[in-house]
N, C-alpha and C positions, 0 to 999 in steps of 0.2 A: 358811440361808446362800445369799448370791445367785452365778450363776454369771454369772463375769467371762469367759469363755473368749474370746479370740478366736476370730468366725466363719469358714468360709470361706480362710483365710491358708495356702495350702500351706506356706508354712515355718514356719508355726507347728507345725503337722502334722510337719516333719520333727525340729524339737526336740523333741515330747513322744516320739519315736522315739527320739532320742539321749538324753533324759533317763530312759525307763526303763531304758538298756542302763545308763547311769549308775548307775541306783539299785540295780536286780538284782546288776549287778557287782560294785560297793562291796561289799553287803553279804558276797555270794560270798567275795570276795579278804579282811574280815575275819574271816570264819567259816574260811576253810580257811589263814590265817596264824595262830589261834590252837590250830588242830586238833595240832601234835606239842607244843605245848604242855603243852594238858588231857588228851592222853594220857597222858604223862610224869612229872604233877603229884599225877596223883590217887593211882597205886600207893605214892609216892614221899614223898608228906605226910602228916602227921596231920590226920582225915577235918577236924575244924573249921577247921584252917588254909587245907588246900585249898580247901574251900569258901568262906572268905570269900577269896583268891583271885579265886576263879572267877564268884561272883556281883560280885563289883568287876570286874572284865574286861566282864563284861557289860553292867553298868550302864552304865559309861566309854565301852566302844565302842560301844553304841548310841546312846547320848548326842552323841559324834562322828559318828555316820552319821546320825542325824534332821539335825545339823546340814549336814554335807554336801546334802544333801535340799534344805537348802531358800538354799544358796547356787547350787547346779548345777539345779537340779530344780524350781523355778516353786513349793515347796511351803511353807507357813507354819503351824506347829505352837503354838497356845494350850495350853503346860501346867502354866503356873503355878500352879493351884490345886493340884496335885499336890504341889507342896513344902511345904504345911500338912501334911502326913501325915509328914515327913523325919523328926520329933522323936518321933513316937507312938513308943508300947508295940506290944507284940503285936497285929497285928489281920490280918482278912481284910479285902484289896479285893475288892470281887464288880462288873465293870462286864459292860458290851452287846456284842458282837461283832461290829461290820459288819466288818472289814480283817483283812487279816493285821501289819496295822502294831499294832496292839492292845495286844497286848505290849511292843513294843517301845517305842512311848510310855510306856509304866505305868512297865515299868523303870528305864528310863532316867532317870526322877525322886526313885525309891525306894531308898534302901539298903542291904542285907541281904535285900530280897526272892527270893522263891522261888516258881517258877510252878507248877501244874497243870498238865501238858501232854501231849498225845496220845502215845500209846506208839508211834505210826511215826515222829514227831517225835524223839522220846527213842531212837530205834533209825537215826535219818538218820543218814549218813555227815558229812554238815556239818554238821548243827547236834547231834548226839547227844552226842561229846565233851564239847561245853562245857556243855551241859545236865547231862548226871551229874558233871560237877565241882564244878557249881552245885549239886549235891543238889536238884536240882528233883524234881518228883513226877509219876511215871506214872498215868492215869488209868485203866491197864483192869483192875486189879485193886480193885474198890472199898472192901475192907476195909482190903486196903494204904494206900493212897490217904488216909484216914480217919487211920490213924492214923499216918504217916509224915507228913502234913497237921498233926496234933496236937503231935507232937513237934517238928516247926520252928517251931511256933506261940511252945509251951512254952519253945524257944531265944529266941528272942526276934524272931524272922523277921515279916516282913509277906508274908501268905498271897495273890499273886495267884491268881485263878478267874473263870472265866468261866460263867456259872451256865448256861448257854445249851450247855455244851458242846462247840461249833462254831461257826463263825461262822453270821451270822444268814442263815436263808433266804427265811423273808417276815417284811419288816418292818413294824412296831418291831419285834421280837423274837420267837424261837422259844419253845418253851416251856421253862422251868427246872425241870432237874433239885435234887432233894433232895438231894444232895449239899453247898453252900455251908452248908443246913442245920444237916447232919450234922455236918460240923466243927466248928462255932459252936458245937455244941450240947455235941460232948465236949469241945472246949477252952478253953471257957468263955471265948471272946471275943469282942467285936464286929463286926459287918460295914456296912462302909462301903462303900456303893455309888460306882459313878465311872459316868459317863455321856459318851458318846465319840460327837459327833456330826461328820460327815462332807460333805465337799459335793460331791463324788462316789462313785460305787460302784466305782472300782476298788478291786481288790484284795480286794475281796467277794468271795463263793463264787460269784456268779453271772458272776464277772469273769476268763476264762482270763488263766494269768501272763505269757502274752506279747503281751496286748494292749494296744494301743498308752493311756496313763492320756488321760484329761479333764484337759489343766492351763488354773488353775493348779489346785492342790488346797490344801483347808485346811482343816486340822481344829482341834475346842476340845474338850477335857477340863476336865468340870467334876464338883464333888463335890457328891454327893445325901446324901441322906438316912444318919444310921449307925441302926443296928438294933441293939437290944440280944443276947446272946444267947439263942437259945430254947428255949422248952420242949418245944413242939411242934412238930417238924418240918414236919410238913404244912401245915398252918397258917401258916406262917411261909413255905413254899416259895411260897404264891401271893398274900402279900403282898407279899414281892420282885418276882413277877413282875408284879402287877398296879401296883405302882410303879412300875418302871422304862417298863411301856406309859403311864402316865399322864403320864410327865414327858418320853419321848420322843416321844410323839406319833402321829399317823396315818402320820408320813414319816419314822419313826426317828431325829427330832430333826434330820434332813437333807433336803429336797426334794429331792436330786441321789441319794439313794442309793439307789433305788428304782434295779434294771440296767433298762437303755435295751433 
């Protein structure tokens, strides 16, 4: 992706200043306006109602804040290829993690999906709510994990993961955990890789949250390769990984995402 930025331009400098208070914000004042919500909801409903709920809320409201993004925010989101997957059966998406937008993209396009996601994440005062609303899945228990993974699968859920863990820290990619594996393996479904390339490194691990973004920014989600599922885990694990480095590249499918 080529970078457009304006050189040089102090008030361009003070826009991408007021566009990340924008963005940070938004997202803030949606996450803590639906918190006495999915508190209230979850004791309160029967668990499959709630949850589709809660994963609708999510889907919708980030869908509304990408969009906001990119009327206020200099940003432009390719994710059309994402809505070939709207009509699928059961599956795992397994994509690359340079951002913390990551998720937020994938969702936002998906319906009924359910994340894998960090157990401090799942324990945050703003985002933890609507995450266990959403029946999403803690990652620090691995056999949980596995099979709490298996059972939304077997509902009929679309499995996002991040086979990587964490966001990436040298790119193309860190190395892939067995876990996207493991799932596939007992839920006897496929995995569909998604490839999330970037044209700058904000919001990267090497990117603190309140520094100021590289605009404009712009990213494109695109869909790789599907994997049947497997037999052998292992085997399987660094086929994934060695894919995803093939099709991402030396520069993680991004030139700009490599931190400055």
């Amino acid at each position: 992706m080529t970078d457009r930025r304006p050189g040089g331009n102090p008030l361009w400098a003070v826009y991408e200043t007021i566009a990340m208070v924008i963005g940070l914000g938004t997202l803030a004042l949606i996450c803590l306006g639906w918190l006495p919500f999915a508190l209230l909801l979850r004791p309160l409903l029967p668990r499959r109602r709630a949850q589709a709920i809660g994963r609708g809320f999510i889907a919708n409201g980030f869908r509304c804040y990408l969009r906001i993004l990119e009327i206020c925010c200099a940003c432009r989101f390719d994710l059309g290829e994402l809505d070939r997957l709207r009509d699928e059966g059961p599956l795992i998406v397994a994509a690359n993690h340079p951002s913390l937008l990551d998720a937020v993209m994938i969702v936002s396009r998906l319906p009924n999906a359910v994340c894998v996601m960090k157990a401090s994440l799942m324990d945050n005062l703003l985002f933890g709510a609507a995450a266990r609303l959403a029946r999403y899945i803690r990652n620090d228990a691995p056999l949980a994990m596995i099979l709490n993974a298996r059972q939304a699968l077997q509902d009929g859920a679309r499995l996002v993961i991040f086979p990587e863990g964490t966001r990436t820290g040298n790119f193309p990619l860190d190395p892939c955990s067995p876990s996207t594996g493991l799932i596939a393996n007992r839920a006897r479904v496929p995995v569909q890789t998604v490839l999330i390339e970037f044209s700058t490194p904000y919001l990267g691990k090497a990117w603190p949250l309140f520094r100021r973004p590289q605009l404009p920014l712009t990213c494109r989600i695109r869909l790789g390769r599907r994997f049947a599922p497997p037999t052998d885990v292992q085997a399987f694990t660094g086929e994934l990984e060695a894919y995803f480095r093939a099709e991402l590249g030396d520069n993680g499918g991004s030139p700009a995402c490599r931190p400055a």
